[in-house]
VOGU-3710 file (C-alpha; in Angstrom, 3 decimals, decimal comma):
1> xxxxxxxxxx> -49,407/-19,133/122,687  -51,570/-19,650/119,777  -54,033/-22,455/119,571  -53,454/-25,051/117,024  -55,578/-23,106/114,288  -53,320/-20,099/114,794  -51,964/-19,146/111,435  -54,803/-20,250/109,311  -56,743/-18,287/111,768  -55,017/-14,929/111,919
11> xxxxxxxxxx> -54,607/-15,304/107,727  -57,865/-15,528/107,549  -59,159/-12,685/109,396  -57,461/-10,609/107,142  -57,890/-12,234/103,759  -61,457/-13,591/104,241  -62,929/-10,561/101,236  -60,793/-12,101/99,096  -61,411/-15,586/99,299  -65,402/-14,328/99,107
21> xxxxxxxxxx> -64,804/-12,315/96,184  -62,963/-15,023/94,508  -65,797/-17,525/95,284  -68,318/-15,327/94,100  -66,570/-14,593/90,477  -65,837/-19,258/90,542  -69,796/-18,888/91,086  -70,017/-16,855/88,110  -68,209/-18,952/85,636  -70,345/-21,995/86,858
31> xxxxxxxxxx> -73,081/-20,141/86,121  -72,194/-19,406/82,408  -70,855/-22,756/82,157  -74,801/-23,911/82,733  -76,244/-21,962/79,712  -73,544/-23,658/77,427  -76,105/-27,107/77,131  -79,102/-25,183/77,722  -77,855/-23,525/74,123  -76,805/-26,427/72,643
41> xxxxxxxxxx> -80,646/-28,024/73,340  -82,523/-24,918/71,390  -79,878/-25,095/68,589  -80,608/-28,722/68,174  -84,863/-27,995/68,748  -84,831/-25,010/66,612  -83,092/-26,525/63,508  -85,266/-30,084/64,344  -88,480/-28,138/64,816  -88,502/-24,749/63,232
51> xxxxxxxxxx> -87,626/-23,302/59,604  -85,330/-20,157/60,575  -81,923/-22,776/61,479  -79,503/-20,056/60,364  -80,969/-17,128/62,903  -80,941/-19,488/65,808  -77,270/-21,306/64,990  -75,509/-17,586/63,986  -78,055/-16,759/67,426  -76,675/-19,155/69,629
61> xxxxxxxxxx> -73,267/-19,054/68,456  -72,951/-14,990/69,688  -74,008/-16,531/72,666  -71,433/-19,302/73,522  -68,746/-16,707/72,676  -70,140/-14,437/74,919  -70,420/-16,433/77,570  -66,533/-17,811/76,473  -65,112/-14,301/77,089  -67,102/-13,785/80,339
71> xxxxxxxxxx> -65,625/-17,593/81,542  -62,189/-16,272/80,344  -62,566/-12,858/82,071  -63,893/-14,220/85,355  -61,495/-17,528/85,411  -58,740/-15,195/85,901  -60,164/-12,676/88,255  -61,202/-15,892/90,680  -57,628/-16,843/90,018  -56,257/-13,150/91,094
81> xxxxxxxxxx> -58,395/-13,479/94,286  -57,949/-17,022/95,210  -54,746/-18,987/93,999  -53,103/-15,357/94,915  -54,434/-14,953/98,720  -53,052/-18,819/98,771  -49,425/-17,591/98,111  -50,195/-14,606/100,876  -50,720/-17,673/103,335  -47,386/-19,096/102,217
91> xxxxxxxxxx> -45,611/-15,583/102,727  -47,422/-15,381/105,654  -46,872/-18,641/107,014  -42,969/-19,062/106,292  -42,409/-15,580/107,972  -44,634/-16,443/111,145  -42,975/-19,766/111,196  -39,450/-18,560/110,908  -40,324/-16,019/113,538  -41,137/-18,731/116,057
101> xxxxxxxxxx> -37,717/-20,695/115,167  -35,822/-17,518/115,797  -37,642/-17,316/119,650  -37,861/-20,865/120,304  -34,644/-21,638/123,049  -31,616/-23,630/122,203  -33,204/-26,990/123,806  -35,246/-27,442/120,753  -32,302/-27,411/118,129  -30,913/-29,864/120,547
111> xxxxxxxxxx> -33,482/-32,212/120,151  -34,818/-31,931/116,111  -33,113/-32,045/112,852  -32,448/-29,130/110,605  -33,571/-31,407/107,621  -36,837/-31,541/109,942  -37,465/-28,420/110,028  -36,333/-27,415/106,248  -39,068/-30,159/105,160  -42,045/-28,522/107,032
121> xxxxxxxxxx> -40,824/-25,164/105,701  -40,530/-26,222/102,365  -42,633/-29,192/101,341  -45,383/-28,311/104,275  -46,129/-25,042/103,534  -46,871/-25,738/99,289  -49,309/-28,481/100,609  -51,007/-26,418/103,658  -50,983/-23,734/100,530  -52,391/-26,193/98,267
131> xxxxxxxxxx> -55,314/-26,799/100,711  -56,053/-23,067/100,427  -56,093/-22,948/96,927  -56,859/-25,985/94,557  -58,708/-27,283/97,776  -60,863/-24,282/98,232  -61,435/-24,217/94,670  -62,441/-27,490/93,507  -64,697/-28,180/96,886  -66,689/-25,237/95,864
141> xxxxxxxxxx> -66,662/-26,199/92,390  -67,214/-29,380/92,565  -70,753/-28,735/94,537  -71,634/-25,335/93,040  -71,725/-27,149/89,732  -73,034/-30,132/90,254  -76,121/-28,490/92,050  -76,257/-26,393/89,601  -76,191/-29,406/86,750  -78,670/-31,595/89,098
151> xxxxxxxxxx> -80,974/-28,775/89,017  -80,952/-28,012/85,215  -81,331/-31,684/84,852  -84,372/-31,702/86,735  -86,050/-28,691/85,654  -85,086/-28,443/81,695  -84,962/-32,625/80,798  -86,454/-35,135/83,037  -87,001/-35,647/87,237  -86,907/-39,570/86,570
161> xxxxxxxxxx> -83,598/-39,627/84,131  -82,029/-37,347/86,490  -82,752/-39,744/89,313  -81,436/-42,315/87,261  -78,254/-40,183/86,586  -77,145/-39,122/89,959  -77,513/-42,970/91,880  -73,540/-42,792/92,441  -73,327/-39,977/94,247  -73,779/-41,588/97,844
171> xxxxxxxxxx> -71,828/-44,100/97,038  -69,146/-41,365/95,948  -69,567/-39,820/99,381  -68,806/-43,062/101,072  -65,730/-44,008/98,822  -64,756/-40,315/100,109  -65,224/-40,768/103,399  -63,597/-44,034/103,590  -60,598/-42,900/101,993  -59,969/-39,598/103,216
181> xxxxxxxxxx> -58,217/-40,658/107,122  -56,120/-43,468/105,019  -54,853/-40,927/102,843  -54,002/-38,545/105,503  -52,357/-40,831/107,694  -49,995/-42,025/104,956  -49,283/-38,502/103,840  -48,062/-37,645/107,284  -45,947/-40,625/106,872  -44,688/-39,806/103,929
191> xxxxxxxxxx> -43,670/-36,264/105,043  -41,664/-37,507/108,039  -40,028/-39,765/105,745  -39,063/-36,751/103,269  -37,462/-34,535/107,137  -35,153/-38,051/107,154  -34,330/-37,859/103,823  -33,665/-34,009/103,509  -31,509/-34,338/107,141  -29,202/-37,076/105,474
201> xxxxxxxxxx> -28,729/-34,955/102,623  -28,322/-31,591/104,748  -26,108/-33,528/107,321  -23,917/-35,389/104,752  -23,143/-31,924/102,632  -22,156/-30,042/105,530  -19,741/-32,553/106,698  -18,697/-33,490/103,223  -15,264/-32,499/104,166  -15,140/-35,288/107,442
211> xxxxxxxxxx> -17,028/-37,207/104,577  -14,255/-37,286/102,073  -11,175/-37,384/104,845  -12,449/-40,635/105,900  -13,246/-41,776/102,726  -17,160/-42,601/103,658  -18,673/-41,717/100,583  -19,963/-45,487/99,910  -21,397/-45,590/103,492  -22,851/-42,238/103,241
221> xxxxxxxxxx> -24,390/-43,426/99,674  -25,956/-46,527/101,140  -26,753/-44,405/104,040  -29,011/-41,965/101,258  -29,999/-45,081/99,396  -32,054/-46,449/102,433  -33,451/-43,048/103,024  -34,344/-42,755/99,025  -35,929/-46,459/99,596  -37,966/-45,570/102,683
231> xxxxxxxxxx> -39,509/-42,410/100,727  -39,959/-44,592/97,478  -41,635/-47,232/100,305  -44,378/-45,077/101,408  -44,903/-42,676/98,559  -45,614/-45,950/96,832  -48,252/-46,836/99,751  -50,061/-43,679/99,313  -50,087/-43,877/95,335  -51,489/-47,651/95,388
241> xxxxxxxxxx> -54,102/-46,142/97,560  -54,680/-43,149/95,606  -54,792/-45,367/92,566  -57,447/-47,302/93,460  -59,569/-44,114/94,957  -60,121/-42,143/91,825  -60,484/-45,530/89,621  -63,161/-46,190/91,908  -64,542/-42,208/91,133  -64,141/-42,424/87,077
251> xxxxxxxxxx> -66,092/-45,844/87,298  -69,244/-44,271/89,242  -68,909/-41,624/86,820  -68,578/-43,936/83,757  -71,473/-45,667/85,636  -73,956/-42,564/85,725  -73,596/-42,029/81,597  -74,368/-45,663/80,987  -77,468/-45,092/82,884  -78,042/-41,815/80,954
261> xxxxxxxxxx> -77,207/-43,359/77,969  -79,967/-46,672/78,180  -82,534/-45,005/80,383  -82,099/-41,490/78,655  -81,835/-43,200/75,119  -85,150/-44,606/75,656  -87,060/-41,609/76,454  -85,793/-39,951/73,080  -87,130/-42,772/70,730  -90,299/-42,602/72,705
271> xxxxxxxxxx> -91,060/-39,050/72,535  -90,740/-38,425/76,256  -87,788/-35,624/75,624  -86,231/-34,209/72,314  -83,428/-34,696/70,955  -81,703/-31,716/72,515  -82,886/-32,040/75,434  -81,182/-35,959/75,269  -78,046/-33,812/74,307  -78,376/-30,900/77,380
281> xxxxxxxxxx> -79,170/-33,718/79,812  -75,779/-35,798/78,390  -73,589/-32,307/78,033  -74,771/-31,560/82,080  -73,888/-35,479/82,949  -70,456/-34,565/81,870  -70,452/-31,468/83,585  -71,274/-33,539/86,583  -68,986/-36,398/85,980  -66,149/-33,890/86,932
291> xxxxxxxxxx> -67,482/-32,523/90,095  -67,481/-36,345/90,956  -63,704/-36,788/90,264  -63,223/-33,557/91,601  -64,242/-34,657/95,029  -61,398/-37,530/94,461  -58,845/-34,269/94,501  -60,277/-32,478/96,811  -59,823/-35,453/99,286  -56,411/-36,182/98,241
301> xxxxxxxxxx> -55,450/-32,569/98,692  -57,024/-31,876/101,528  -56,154/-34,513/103,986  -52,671/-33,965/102,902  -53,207/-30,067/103,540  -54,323/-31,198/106,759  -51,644/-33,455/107,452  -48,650/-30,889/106,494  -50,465/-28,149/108,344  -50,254/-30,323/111,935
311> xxxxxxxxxx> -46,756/-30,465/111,424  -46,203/-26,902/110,734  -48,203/-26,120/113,934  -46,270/-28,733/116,003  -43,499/-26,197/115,697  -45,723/-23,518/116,345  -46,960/-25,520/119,699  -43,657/-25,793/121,171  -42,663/-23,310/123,857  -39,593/-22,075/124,933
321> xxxxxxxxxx> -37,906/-23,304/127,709  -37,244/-19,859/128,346  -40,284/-17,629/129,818  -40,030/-13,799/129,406  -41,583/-12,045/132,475  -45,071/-10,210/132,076  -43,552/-7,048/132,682  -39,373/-7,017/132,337  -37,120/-5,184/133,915  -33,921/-3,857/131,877
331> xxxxxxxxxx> -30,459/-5,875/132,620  -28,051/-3,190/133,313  -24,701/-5,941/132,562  -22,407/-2,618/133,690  -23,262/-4,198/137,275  -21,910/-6,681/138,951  -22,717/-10,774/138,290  -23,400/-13,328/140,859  -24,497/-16,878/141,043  -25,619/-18,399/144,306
341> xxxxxxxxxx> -25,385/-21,970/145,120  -26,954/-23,134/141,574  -27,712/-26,534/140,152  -28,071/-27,223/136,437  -28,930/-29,933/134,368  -30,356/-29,650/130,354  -34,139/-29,983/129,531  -34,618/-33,466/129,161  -31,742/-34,978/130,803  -31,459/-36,458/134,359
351> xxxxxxxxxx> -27,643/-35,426/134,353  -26,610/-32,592/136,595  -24,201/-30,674/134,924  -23,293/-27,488/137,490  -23,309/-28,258/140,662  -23,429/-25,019/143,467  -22,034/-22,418/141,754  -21,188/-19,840/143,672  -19,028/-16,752/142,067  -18,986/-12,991/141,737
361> xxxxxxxxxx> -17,947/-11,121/138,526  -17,118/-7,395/139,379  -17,663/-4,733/136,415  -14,585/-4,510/134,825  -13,029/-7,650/136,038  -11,384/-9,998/133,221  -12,354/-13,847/134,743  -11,408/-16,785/133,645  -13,048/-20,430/133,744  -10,742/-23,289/133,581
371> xxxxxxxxxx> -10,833/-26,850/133,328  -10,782/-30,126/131,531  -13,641/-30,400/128,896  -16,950/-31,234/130,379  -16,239/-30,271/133,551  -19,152/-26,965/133,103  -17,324/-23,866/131,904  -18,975/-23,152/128,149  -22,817/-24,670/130,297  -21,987/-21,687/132,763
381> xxxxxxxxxx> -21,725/-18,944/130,072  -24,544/-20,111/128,412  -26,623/-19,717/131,378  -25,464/-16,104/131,849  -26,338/-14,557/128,217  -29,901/-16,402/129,023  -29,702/-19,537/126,829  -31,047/-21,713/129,238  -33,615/-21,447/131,852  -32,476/-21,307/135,239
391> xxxxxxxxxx> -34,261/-21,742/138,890  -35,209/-18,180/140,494  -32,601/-16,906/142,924  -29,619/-18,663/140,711  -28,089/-15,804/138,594  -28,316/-12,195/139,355  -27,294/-9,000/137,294  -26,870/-6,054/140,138  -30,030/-7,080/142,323  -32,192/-8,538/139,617
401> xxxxxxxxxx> -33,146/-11,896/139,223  -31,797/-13,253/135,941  -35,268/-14,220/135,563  -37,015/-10,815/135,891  -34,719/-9,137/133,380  -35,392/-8,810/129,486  -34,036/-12,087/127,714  -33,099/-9,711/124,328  -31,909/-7,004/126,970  -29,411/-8,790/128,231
411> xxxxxxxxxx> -28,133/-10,446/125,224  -27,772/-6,846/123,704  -25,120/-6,185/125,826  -23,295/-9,292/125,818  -20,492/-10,387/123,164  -20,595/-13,930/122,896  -18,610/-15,990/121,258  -18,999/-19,774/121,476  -16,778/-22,943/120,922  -18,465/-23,291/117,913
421> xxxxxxxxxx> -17,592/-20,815/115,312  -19,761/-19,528/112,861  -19,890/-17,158/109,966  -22,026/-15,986/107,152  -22,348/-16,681/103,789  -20,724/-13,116/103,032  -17,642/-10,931/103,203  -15,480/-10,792/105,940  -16,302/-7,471/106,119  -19,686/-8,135/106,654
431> xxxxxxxxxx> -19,142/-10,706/109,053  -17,302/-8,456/111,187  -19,536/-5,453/111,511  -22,592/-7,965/111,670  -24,238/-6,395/114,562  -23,416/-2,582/113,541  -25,946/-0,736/111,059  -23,557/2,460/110,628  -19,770/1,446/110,305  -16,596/2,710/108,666
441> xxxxxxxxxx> -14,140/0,605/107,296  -11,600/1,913/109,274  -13,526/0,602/111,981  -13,924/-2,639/110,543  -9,495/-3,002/110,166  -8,788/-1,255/113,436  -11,115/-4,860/115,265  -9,513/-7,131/112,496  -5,795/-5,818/113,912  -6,621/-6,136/117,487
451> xxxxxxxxxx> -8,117/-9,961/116,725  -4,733/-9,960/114,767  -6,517/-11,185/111,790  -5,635/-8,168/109,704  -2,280/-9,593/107,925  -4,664/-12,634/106,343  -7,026/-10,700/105,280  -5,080/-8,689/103,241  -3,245/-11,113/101,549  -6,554/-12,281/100,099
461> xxxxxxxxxx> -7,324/-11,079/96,701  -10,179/-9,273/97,723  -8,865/-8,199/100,945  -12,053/-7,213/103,350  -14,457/-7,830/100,563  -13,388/-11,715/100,130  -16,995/-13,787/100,608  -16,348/-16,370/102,995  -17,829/-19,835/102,075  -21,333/-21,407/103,487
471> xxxxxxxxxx> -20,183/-21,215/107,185  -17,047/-19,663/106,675  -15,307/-22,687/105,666  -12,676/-21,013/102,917  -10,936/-19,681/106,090  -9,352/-21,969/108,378  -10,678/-22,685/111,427  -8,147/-20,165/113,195  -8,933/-17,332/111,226  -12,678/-18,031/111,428
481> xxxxxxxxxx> -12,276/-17,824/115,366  -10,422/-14,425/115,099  -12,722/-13,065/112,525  -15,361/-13,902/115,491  -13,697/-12,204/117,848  -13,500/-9,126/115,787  -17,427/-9,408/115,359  -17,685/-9,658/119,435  -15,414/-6,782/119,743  -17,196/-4,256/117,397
491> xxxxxxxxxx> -20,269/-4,899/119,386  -18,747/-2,819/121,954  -20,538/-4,311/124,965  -19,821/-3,841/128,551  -19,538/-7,608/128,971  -17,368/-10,294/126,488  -17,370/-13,902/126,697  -14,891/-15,403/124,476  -15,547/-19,332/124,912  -12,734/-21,442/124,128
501> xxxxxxxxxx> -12,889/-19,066/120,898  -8,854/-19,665/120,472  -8,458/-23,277/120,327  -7,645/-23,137/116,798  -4,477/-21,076/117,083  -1,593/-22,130/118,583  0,023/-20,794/122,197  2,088/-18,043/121,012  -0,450/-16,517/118,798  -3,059/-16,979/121,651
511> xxxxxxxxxx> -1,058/-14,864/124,115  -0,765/-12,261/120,829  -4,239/-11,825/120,903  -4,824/-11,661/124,464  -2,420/-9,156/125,249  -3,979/-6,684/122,291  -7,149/-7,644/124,250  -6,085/-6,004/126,888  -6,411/-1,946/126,219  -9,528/-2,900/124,080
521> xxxxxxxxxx> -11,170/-4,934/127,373  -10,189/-2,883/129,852  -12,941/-1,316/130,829  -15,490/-4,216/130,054  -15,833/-7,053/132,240  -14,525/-10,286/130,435  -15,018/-13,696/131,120  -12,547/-16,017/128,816  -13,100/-19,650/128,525  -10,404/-22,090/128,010
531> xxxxxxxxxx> -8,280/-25,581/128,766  -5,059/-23,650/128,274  -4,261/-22,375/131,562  -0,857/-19,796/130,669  -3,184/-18,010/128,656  -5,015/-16,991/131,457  -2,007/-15,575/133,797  -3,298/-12,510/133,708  -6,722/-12,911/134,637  -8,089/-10,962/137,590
541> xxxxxxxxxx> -9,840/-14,152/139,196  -9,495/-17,940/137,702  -12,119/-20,211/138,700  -11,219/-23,999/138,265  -13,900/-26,603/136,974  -13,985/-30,191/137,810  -16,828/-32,559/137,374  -19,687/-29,551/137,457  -18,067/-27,706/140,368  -15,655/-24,743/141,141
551> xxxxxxxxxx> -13,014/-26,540/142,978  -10,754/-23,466/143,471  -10,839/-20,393/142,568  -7,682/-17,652/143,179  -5,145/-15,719/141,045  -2,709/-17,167/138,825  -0,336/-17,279/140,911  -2,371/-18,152/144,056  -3,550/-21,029/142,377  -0,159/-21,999/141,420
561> xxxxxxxxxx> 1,300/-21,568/145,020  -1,941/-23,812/146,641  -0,142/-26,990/144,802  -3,724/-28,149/143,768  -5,817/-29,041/140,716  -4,208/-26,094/139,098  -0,938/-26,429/139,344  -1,253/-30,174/138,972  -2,761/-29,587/135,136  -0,489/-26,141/134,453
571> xxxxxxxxxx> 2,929/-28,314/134,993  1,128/-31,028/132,560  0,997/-28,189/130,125  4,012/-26,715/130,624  5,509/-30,300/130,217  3,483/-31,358/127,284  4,849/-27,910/125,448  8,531/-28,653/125,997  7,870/-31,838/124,510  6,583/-30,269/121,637
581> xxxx> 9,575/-28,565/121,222  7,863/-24,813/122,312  8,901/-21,858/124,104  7,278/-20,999/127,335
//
């Protein structure tokens, strides 16, 4: 695990010659920017004092042009080097952190908010780049050139006036300095107030159709308004308190040329300095006066640089719940599967969920897991493709400890698919094949037929090319869960867990698809999830959930002939379908 520093770290190992180039061409252009006044006070002297004005104006005049086109040249090159190694980091950054969401275990989506973590990728990565860039820049700036200024001040004008000029700087410093942890603290409020608002927004599209059914538009309006309010609220705090900060700057700085300007007059009527250098000395007060404002934005962007770039490396701190052994061995899931006496509850909660579990899945053996909802079948299947972390000595592939086995091992040889169905923004051809590199189409149709999805997809316009909507939701929720099963299928696997996967299609259809299952399975070992209990007839073992705990476990008919839990909910079903008015 990285240490908190860890991405601003590692970026700048690598990009540290750029940022010094860059710094040395900004040092450059501060430079030139010095003999601008230093110009201006012999043009002024030589016309004043000496008889050849027109050499020394058309003189300095080739002069400030050069030294234009050298600012010009070098302005962009520190540009190149700096503001473009800051959009690196944001490359860099967004990749690294999307790399950590992608390994992080399901526990954490279960317990932060997509809008969360779409603000810190969005919002805090432009202000952790800002910090690298305008940050970077205008700190150095702001001292290179106001040393520089302080020193021409001193050395070219007057020790005294220059004393004089420069009395605000400490109290600049302090204003800083006093300032600075305000700001950052209501930044970071600020931000967590934008992850509410871009949740509420996130959350409220993608149910937009529950929105509309139940006619909660107003509530989810007011719901947005609050949200809108809250951000107003403290962007509002951090504004009042930025508007008083770089008043406070401008008026030190106003403060420093009405010094110049009565001290500094002074010296001019009384011969002390000439009249140009009155002019340098005002020309390099300005030049100073924004160095002193600049340290107002360097403040401001730094402390909320700082702020954003905790809360991208909050999600870089968080571990998964998962650990990966030092050294793994490779899950061979063509063995058999056994859990031994194993207790389960979620990270975080006190609830026990499975209670000893105790089964055996033989390679090639179609199970199922049945029982009412919540009673631990989908928890149980999680556990086995390695979602969640499980005591040592509770699931074992062949002789291996779930635990000693490769976490992205396993899962390559599993075909999971969960209650909750989901596809990509793409075509249903895509969708299907997701997890092949090299397919045909034919492939594609022959997995579409045996998920008995075929017959809908051609009667779309676009047949296998028809893009699906943002989660697949132009397809209804039926076809989305055989289009899934097609996806599981063309993984060709040794194991398939299909989880509840058909609750969107009614009995008869159900039994369609099972039975087409069956040549295509055959050789695979199969675990099938569901509350529909005829459906699973044909399974090789059933194992009944109640309440966390196999309470039987038996063939169909077995289970059926015990007169128990089984048999109890199968007549139920059988009597809730002739009600319904369906064959059985």
């Amino acid at each position: 695990m990285k240490k908190k520093s860890g991405y601003l770290k590692s970026f700048m190992t690598k990009r540290y010659p750029y940022y010094l180039i860059g710094l040395l061409i900004l040092f450059v252009v501060d430079l030139l920017q010095i003999y601008i006044p230093k110009y201006l006070r012999e043009l002024i002297d030589g016309i004043e004092y000496s008889n050849s004005g027109v050499e020394i104006v058309s003189r300095v005049i080739t002069s400030i042009i050069l030294i234009a086109v050298g600012i010009f040249v070098s302005r962009f090159m520190w540009r190149i080097f700096i503001i473009g190694s800051s959009r690196v980091f944001e490359k860099f950054t967004r990749n690294q952190m999307f790399k950590k969401l992608l390994k992080l275990s399901p526990s954490f989506f279960d317990k932060i908010k997509i809008g969360d973590i779409m603000a810190r990728m969005t919002n805090d990565i432009n202000a952790s780049r800002m910090m690298l860039a305008q940050g970077i820049v205008l700190m150095t700036d702001s001292l290179m050139m106001g040393s520089f200024c302080i020193y021409m001040m001193i050395t070219t004008v007057d020790p005294v006036l220059t004393m004089f000029g420069i009395i605000p700087l400490p109290i600049l410093a302090f204003i800083a300095i006093a300032f600075g942890g305000n700001i950052h603290r209501k930044f970071t409020d600020v931000q967590d107030s934008f992850s509410g608002l871009t949740d509420t927004v996130q959350e409220s599209l993608d149910g937009i159709r529950v929105v509309k059914s139940y006619a909660l538009e107003e509530e989810r309006k007011n719901r947005f308004g609050e949200k809108c309010r809250d951000y107003y609220r403290k962007n509002m705090v951090l504004i009042k308190l930025w508007g008083v900060f770089f008043p406070l700057i401008e008026l030190m700085a106003s403060l420093s040329i009405a010094i110049t300007i009565l001290y500094g007059g002074k010296l001019v009527i009384e011969g002390s300095i000439s009249l140009g250098q009155f002019v340098a000395f005002s020309q390099y007060l300005s030049m100073l006066v924004w160095p002193m404002i600049e340290i107002g934005w360097v403040v401001n962007i730094i402390q909320r640089g700082r702020a954003s770039y905790k809360r991208i490396m909050w999600v870089e701190e968080q571990k998964s719940d998962i650990v990966e052994p030092s050294n793994p061995k490779k899950a061979d899931l063509k063995k058999r599967l056994s859990v031994k006496n194993m207790h389960f509850s979620y990270p975080g909660s006190e609830k026990t969920i499975l209670k000893d579990i105790d089964i055996e899945i033989l390679p090639g053996q179609t199970v199922a897991f049945v029982g009412k909802t919540g009673s631990g079948k989908s928890t149980l299947a999680k556990l086995l493709v390695k979602l969640y972390a499980v005591k040592d000595g509770s699931i074992f592939i062949g002789n291996n400890d779930i635990n000693e086995l490769s976490m992205k091992n396993i899962r390559e040889q599993v075909a999971y698919v969960p209650q909750e169905t989901f596809l990509f923004s793409t075509t249903i051809e895509e969708n299907i094949a997701f997890s092949v590199d090299d397919y045909s189409q034919e492939e594609v149709k022959s997995y579409a037929q045996v998920a008995a999805i075929h017959s809908n997809i051609v009667d779309f316009p676009e047949g296998y090319k028809t893009v699906v909507g943002e989660r697949g939701i132009t397809l209804s929720g039926g076809q989305k869960q055989r289009v899934a099963i097609a996806r599981a299928l063309m993984k060709k696997t040794p194991v398939v867990i299909l989880d509840d996967c058909l609750s969107a299609v009614d009995v008869e259809t159900e039994r369609v698809i099972l039975e087409s299952l069956t040549n295509e399975i055959k050789d695979r070992t199969t675990i099938l999830i569901s509350h529909r209990l005829k459906a699973m007839s044909k399974a090789d073992m059933i194992y009944v959930f109640d309440n966390g705990r196999i309470i039987e476990r038996g063939r169909h008919e077995q289970l059926l002939a015990n007169g128990g839990f089984y048999f109890k909910l199968y007549q139920k079903q059988m009597i809730e379908e002739t009600l319904e008015g369906k064959e059985f």
